[in-house]
PyMOL Python script that loads the backbone (N, CA, C, O; Angstrom):
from pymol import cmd

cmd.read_pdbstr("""\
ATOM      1  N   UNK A   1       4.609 -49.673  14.669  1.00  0.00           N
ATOM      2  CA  UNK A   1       5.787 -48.929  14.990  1.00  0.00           C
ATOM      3  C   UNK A   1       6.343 -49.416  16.308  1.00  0.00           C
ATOM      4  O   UNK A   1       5.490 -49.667  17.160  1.00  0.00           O
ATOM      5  N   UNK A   2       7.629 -49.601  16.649  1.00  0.00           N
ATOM      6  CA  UNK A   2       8.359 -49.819  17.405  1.00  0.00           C
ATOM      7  C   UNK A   2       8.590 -48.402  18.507  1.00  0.00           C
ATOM      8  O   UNK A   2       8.784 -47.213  18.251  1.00  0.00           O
ATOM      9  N   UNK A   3       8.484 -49.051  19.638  1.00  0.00           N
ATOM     10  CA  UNK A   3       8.470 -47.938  20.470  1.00  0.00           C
ATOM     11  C   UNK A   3      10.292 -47.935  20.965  1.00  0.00           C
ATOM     12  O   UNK A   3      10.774 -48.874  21.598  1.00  0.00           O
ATOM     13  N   UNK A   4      10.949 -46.948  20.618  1.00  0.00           N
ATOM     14  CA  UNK A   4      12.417 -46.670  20.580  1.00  0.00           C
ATOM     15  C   UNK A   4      12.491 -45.835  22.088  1.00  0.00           C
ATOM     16  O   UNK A   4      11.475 -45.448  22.666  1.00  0.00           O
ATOM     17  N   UNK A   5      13.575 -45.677  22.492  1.00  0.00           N
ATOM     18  CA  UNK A   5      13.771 -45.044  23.767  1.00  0.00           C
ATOM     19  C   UNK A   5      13.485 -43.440  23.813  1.00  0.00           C
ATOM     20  O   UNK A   5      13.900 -42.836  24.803  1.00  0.00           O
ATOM     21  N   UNK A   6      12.764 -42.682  22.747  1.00  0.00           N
ATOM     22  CA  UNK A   6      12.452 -41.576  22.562  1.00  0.00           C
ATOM     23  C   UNK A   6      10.978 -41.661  22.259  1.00  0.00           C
ATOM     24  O   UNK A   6      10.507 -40.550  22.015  1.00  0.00           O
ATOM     25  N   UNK A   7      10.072 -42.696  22.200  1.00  0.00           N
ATOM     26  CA  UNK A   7       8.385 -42.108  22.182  1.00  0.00           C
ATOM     27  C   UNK A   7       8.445 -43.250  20.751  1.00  0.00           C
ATOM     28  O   UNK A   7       9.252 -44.110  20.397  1.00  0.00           O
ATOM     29  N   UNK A   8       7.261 -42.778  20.246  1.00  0.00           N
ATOM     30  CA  UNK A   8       6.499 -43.766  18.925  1.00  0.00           C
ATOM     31  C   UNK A   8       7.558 -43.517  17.514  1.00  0.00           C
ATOM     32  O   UNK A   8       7.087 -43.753  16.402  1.00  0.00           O
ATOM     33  N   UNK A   9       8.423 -43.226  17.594  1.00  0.00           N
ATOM     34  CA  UNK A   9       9.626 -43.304  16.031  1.00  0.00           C
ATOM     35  C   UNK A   9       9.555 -41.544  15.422  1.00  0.00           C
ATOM     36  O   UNK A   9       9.949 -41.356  14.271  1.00  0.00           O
ATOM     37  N   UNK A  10       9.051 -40.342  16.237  1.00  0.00           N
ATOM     38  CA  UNK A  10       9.300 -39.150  16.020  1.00  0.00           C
ATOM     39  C   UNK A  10      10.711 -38.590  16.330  1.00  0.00           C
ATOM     40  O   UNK A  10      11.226 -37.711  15.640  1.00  0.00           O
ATOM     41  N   UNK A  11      11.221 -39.072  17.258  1.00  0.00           N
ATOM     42  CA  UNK A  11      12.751 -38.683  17.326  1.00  0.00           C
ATOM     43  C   UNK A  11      12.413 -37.880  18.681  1.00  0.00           C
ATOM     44  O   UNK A  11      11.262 -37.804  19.111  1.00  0.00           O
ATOM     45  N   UNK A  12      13.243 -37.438  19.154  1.00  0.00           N
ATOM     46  CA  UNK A  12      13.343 -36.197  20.185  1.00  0.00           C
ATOM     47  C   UNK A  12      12.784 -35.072  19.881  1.00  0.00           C
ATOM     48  O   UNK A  12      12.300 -34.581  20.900  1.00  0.00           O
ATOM     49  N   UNK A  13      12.600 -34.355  18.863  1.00  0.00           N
ATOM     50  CA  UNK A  13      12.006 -33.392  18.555  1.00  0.00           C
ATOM     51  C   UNK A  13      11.029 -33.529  17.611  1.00  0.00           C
ATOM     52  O   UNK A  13      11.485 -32.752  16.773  1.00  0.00           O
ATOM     53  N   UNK A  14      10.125 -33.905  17.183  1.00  0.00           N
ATOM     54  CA  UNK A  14       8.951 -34.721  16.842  1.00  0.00           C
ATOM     55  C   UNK A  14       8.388 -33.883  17.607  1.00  0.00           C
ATOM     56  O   UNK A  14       9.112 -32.924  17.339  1.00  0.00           O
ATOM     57  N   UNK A  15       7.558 -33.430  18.459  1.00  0.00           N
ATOM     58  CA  UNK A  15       6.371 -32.709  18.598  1.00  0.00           C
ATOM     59  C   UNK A  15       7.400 -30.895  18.003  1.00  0.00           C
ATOM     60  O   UNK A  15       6.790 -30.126  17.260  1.00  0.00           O
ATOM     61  N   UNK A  16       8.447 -30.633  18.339  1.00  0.00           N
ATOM     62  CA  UNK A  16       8.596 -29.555  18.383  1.00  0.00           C
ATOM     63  C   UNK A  16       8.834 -29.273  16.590  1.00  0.00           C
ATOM     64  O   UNK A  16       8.574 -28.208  16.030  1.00  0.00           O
ATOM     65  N   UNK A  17       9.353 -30.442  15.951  1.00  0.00           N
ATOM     66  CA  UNK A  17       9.262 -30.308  14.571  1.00  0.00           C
ATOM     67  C   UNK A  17       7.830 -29.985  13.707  1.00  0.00           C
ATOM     68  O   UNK A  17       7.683 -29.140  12.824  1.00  0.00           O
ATOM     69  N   UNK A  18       7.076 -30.697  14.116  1.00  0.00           N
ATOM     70  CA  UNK A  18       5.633 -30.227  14.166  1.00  0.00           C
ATOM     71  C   UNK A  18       5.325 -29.184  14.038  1.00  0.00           C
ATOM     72  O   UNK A  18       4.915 -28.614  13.027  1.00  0.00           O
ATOM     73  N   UNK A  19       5.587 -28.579  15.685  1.00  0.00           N
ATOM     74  CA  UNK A  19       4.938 -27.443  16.108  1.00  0.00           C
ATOM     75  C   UNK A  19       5.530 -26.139  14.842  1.00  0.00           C
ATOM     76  O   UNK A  19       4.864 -25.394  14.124  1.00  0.00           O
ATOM     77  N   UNK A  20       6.942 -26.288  14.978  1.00  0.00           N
ATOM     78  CA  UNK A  20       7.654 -25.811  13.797  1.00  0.00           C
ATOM     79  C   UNK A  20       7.447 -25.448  12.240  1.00  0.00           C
ATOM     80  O   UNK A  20       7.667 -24.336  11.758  1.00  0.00           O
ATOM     81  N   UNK A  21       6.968 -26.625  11.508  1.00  0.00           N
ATOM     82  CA  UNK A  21       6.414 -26.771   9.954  1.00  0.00           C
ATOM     83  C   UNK A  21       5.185 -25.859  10.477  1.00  0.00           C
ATOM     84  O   UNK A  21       5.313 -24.682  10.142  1.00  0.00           O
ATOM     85  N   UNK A  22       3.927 -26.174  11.287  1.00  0.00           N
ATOM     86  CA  UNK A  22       2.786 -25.544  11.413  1.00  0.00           C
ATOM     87  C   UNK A  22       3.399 -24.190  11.390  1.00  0.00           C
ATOM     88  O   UNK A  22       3.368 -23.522  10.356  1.00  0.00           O
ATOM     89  N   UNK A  23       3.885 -23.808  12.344  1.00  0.00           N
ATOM     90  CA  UNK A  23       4.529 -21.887  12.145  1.00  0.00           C
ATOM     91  C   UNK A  23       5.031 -21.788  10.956  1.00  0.00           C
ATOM     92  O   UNK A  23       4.968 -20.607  10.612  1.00  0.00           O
ATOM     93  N   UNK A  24       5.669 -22.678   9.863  1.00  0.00           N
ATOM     94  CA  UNK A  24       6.107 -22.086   8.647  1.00  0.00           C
ATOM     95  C   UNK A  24       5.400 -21.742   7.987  1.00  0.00           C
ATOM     96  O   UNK A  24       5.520 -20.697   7.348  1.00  0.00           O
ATOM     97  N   UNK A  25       4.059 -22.812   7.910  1.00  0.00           N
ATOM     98  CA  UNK A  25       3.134 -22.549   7.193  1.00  0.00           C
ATOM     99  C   UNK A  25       2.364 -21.460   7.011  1.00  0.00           C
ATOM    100  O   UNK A  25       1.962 -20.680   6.148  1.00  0.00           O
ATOM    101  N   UNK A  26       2.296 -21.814   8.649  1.00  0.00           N
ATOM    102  CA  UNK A  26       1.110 -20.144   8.762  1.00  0.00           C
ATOM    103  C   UNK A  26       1.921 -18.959   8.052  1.00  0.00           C
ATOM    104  O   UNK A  26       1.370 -18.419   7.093  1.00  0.00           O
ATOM    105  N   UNK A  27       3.105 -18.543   8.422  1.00  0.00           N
ATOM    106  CA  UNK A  27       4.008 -17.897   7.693  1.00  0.00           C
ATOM    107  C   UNK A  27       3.544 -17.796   6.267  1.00  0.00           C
ATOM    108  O   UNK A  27       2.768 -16.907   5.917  1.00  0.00           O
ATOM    109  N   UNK A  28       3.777 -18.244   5.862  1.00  0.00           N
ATOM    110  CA  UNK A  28       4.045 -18.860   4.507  1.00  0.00           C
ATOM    111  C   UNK A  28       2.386 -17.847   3.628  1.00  0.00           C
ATOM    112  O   UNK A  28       2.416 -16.986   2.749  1.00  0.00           O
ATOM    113  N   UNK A  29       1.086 -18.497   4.408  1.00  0.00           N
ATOM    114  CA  UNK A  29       0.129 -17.992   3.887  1.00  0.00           C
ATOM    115  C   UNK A  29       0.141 -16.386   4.500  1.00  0.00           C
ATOM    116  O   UNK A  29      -0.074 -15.464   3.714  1.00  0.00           O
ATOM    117  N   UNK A  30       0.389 -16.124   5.859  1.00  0.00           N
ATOM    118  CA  UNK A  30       0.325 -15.034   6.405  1.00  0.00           C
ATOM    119  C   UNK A  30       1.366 -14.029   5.089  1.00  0.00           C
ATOM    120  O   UNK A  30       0.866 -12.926   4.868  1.00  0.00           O
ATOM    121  N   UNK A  31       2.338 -14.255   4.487  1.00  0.00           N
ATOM    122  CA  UNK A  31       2.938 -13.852   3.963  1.00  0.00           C
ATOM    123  C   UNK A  31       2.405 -13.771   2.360  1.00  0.00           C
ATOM    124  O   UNK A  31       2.546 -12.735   1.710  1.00  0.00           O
ATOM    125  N   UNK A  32       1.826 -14.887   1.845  1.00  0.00           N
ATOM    126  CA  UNK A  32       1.100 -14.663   0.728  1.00  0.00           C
ATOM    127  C   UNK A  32       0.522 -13.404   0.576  1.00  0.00           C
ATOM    128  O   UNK A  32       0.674 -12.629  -0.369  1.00  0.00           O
ATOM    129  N   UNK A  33      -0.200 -13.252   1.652  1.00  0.00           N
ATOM    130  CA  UNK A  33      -1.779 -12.553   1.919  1.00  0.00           C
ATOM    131  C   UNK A  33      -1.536 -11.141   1.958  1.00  0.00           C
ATOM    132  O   UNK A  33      -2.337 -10.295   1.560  1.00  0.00           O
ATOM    133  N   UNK A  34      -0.281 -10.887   2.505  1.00  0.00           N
ATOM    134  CA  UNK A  34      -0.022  -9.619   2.201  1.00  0.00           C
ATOM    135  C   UNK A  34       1.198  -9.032   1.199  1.00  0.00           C
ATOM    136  O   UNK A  34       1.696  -7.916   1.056  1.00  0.00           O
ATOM    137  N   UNK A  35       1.379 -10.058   0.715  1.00  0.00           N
ATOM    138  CA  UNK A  35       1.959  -9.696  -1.048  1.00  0.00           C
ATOM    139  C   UNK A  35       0.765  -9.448  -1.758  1.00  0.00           C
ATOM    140  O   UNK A  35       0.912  -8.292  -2.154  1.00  0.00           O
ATOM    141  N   UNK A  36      -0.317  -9.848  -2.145  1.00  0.00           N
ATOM    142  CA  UNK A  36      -1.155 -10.209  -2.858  1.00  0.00           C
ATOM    143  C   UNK A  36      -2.159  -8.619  -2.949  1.00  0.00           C
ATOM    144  O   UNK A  36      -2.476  -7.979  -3.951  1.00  0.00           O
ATOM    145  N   UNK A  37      -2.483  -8.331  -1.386  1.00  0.00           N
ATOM    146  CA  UNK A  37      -2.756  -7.012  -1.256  1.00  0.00           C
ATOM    147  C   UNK A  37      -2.103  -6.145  -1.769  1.00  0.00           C
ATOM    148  O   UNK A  37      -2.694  -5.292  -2.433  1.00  0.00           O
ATOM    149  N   UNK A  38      -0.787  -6.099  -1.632  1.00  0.00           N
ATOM    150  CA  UNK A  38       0.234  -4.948  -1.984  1.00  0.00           C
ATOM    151  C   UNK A  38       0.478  -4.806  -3.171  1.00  0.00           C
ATOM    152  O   UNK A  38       0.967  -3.791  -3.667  1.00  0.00           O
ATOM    153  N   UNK A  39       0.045  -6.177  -3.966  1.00  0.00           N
ATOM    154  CA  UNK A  39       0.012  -6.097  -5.480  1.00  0.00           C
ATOM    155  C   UNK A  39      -1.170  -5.528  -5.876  1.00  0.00           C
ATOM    156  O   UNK A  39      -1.018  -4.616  -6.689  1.00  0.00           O
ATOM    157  N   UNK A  40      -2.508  -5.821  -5.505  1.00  0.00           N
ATOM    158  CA  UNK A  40      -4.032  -5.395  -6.175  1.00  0.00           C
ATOM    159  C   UNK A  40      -4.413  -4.410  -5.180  1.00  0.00           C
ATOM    160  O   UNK A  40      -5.548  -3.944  -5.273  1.00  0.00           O
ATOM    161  N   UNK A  41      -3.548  -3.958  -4.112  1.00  0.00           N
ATOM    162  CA  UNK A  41      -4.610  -2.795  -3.661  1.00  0.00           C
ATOM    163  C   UNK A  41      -3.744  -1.875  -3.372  1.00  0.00           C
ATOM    164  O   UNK A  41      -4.051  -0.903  -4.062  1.00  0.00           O
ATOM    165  N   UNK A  42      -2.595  -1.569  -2.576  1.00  0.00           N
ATOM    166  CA  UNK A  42      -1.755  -0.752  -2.697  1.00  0.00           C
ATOM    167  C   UNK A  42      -1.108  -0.113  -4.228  1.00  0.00           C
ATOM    168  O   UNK A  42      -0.973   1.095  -4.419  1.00  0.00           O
ATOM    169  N   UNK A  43      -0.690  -1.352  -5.412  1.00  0.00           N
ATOM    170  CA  UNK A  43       0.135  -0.884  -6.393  1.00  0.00           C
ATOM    171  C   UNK A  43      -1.217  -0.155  -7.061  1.00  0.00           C
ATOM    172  O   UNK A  43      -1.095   0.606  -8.021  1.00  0.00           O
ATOM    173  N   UNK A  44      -3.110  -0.599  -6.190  1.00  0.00           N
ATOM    174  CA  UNK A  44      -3.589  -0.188  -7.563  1.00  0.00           C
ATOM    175  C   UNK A  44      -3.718   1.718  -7.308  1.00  0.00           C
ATOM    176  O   UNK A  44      -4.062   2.606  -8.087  1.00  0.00           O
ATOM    177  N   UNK A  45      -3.151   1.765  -5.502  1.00  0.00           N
ATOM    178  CA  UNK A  45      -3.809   3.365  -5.835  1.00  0.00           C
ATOM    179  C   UNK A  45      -2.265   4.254  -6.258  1.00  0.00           C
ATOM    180  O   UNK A  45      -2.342   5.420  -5.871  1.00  0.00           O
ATOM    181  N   UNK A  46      -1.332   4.028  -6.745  1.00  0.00           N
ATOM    182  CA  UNK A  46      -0.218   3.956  -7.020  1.00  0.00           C
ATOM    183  C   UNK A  46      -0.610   4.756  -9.211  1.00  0.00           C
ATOM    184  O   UNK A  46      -0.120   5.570  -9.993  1.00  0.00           O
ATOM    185  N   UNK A  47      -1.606   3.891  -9.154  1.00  0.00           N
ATOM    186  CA  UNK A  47      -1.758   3.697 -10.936  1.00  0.00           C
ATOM    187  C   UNK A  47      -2.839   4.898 -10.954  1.00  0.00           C
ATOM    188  O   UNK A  47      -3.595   4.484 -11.833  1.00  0.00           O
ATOM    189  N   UNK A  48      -3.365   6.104 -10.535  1.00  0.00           N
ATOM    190  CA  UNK A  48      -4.029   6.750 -10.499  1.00  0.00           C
ATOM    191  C   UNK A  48      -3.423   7.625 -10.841  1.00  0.00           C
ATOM    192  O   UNK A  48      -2.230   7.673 -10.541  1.00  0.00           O
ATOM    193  N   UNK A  49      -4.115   8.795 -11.709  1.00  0.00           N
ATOM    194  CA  UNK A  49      -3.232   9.697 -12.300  1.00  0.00           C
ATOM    195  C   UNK A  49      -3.740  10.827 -11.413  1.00  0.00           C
ATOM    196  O   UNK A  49      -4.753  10.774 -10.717  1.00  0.00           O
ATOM    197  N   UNK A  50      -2.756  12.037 -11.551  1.00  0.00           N
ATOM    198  CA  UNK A  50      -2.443  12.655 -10.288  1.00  0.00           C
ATOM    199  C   UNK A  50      -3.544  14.301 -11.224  1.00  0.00           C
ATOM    200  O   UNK A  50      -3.334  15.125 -12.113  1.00  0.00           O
ATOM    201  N   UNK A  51      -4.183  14.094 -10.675  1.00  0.00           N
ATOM    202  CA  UNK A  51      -5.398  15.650 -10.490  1.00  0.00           C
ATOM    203  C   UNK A  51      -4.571  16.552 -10.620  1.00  0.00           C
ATOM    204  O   UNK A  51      -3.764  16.867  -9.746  1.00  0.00           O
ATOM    205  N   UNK A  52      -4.698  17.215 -12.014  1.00  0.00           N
ATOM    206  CA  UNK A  52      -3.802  18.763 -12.246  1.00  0.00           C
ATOM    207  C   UNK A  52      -5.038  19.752 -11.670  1.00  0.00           C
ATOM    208  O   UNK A  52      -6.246  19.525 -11.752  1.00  0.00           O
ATOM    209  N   UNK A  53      -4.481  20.728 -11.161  1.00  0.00           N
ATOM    210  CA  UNK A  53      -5.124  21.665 -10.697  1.00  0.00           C
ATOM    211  C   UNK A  53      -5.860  22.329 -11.868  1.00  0.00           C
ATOM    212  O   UNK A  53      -5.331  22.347 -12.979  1.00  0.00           O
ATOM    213  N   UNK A  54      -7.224  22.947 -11.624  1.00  0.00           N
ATOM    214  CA  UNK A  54      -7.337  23.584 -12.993  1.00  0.00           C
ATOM    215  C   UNK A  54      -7.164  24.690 -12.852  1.00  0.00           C
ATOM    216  O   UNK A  54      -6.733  25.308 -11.878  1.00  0.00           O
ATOM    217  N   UNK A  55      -7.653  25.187 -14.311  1.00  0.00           N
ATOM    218  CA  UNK A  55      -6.990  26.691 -14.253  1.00  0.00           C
ATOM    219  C   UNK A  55      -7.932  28.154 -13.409  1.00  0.00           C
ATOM    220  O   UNK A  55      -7.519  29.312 -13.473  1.00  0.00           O
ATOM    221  N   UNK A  56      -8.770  27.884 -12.927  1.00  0.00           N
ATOM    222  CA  UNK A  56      -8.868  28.746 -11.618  1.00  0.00           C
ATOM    223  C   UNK A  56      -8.321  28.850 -10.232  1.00  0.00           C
ATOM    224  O   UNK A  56      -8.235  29.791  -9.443  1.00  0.00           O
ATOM    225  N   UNK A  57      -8.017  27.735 -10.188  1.00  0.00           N
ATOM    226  CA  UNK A  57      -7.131  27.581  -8.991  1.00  0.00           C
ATOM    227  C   UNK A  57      -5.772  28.051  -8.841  1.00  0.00           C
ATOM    228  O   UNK A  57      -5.134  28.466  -7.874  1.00  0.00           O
ATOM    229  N   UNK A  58      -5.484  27.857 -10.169  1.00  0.00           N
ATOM    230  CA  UNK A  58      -4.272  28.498 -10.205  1.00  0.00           C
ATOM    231  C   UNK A  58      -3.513  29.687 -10.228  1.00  0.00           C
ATOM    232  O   UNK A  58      -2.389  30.046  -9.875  1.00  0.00           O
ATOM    233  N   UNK A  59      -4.920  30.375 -10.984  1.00  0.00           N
ATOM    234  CA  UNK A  59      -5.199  31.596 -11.007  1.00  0.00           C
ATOM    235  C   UNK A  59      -5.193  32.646  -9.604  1.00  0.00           C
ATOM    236  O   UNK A  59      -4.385  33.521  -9.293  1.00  0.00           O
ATOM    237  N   UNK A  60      -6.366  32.197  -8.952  1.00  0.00           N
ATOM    238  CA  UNK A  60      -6.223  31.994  -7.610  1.00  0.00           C
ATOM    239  C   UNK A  60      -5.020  32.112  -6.509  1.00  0.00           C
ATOM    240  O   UNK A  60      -4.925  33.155  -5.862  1.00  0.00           O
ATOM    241  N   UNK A  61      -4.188  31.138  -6.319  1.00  0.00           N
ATOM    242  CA  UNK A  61      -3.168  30.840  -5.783  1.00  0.00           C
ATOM    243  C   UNK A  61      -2.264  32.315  -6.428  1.00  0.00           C
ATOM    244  O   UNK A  61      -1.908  33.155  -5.602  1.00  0.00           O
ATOM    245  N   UNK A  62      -1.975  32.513  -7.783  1.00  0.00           N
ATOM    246  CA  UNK A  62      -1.111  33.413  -8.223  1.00  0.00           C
ATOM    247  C   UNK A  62      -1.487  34.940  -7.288  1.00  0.00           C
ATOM    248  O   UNK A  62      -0.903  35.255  -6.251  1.00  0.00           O
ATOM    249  N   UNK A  63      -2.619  35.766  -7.970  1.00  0.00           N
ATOM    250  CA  UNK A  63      -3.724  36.368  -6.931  1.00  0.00           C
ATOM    251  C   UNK A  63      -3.042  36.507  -5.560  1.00  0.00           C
ATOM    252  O   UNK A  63      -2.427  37.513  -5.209  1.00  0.00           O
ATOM    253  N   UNK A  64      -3.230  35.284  -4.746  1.00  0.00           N
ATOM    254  CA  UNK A  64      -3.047  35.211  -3.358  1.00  0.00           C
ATOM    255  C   UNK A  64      -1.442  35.371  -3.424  1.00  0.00           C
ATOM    256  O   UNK A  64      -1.143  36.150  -2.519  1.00  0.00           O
ATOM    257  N   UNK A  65      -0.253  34.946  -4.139  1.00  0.00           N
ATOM    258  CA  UNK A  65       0.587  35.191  -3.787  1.00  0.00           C
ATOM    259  C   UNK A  65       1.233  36.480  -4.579  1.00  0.00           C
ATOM    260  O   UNK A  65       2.445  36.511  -4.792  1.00  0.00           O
ATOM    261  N   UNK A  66       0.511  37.362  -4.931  1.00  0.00           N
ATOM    262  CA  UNK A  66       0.800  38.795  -5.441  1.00  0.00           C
ATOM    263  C   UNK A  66       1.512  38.710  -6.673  1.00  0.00           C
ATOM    264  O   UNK A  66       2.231  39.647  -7.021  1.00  0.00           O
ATOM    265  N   UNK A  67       1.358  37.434  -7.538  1.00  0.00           N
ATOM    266  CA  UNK A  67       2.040  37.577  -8.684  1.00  0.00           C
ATOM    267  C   UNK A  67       1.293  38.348  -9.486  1.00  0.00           C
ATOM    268  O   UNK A  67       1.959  38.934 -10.339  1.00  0.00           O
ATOM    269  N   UNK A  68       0.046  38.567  -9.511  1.00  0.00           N
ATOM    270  CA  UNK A  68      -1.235  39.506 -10.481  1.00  0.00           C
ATOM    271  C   UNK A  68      -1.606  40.008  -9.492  1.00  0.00           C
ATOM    272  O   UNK A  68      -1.424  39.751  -8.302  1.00  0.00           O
ATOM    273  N   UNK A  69      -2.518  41.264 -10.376  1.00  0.00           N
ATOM    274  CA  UNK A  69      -2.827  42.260  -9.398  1.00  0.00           C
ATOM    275  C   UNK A  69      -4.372  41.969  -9.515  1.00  0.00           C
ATOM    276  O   UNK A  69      -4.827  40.886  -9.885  1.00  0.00           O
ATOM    277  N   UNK A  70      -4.845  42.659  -9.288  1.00  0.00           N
ATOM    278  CA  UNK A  70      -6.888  42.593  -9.003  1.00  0.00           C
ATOM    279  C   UNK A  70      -7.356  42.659 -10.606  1.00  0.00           C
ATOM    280  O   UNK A  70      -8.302  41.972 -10.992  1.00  0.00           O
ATOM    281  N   UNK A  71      -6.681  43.465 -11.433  1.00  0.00           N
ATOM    282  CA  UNK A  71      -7.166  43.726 -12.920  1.00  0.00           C
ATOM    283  C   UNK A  71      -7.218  42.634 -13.505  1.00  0.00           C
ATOM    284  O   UNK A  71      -8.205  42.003 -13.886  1.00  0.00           O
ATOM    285  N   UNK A  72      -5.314  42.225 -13.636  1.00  0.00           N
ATOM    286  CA  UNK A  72      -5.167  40.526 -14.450  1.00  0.00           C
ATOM    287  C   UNK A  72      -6.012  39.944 -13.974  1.00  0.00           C
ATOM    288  O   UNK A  72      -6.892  39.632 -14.776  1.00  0.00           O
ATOM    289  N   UNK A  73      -6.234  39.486 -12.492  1.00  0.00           N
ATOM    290  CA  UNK A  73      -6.805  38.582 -11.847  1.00  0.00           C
ATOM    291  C   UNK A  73      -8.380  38.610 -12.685  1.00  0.00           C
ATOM    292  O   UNK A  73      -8.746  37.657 -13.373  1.00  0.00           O
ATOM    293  N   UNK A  74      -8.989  39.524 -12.544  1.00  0.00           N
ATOM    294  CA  UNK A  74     -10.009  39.763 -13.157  1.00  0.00           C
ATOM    295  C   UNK A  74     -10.395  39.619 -14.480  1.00  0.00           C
ATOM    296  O   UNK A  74     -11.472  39.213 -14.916  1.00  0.00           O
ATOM    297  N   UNK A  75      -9.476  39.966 -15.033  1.00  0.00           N
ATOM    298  CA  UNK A  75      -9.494  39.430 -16.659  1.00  0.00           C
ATOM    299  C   UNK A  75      -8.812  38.273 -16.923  1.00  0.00           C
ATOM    300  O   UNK A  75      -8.344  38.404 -18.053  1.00  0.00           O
ATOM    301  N   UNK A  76      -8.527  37.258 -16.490  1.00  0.00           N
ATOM    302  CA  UNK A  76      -8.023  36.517 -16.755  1.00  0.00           C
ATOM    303  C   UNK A  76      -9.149  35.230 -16.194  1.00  0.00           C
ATOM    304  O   UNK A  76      -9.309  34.114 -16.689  1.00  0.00           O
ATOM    305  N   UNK A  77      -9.857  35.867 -14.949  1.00  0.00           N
ATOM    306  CA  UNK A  77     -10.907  35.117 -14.787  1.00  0.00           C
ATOM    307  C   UNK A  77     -11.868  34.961 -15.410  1.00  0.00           C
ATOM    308  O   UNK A  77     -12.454  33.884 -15.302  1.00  0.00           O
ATOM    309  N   UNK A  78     -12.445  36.120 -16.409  1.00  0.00           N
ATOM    310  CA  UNK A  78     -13.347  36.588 -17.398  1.00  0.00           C
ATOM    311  C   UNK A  78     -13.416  35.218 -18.853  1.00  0.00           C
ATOM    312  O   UNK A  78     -14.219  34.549 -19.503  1.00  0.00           O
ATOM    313  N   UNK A  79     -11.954  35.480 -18.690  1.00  0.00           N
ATOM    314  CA  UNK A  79     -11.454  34.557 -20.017  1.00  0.00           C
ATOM    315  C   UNK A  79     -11.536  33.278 -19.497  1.00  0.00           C
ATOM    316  O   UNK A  79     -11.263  32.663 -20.528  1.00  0.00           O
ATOM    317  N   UNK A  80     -11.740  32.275 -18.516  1.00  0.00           N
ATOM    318  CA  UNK A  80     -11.436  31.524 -18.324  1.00  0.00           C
ATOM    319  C   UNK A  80     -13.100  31.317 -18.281  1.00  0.00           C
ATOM    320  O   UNK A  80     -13.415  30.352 -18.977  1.00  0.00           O
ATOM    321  N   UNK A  81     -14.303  32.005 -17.612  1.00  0.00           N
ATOM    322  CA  UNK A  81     -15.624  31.807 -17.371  1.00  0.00           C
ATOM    323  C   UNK A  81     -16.104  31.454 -18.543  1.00  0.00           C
ATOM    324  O   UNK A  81     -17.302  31.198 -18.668  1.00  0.00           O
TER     325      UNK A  81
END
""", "prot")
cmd.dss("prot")
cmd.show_as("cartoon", "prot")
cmd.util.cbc("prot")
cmd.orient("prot")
């Protein structure tokens, strides 16, 4: 290689072009890496089906918010045991 009035035939920006591609890269995988997660570990807790309350709890909750009184509550728990 011919040594040109700018260094060994990189041009003027030759180290900074360098330095440049290397940051894309890293990019590039840094960016893979967290698509890849967001696909297999975020979308997977996403796919979980959502826990219905059962039916004492609900029972319960009604109870506590005075929709039944102590009797229903009671017989309705009976039926459910």
């Amino acid at each position: 290689m011919m040594m040109g009035p700018y260094g060994y035939g990189y041009g003027i920006t030759g180290g900074i072009g360098m330095f440049l591609m290397t940051v894309f890269w890293i990019l590039i995988l840094v960016g893979g890496i967290f698509i890849l997660k967001w696909i297999f570990v975020d979308q997977g807790r996403q796919g979980q089906p959502y826990k219905e309350e059962d039916a004492l709890e609900v029972l319960k909750k009604r109870y506590a918010k005075g929709e039944i009184n102590k009797e229903e509550f009671e017989e309705k728990k009976k039926d459910l045991m």
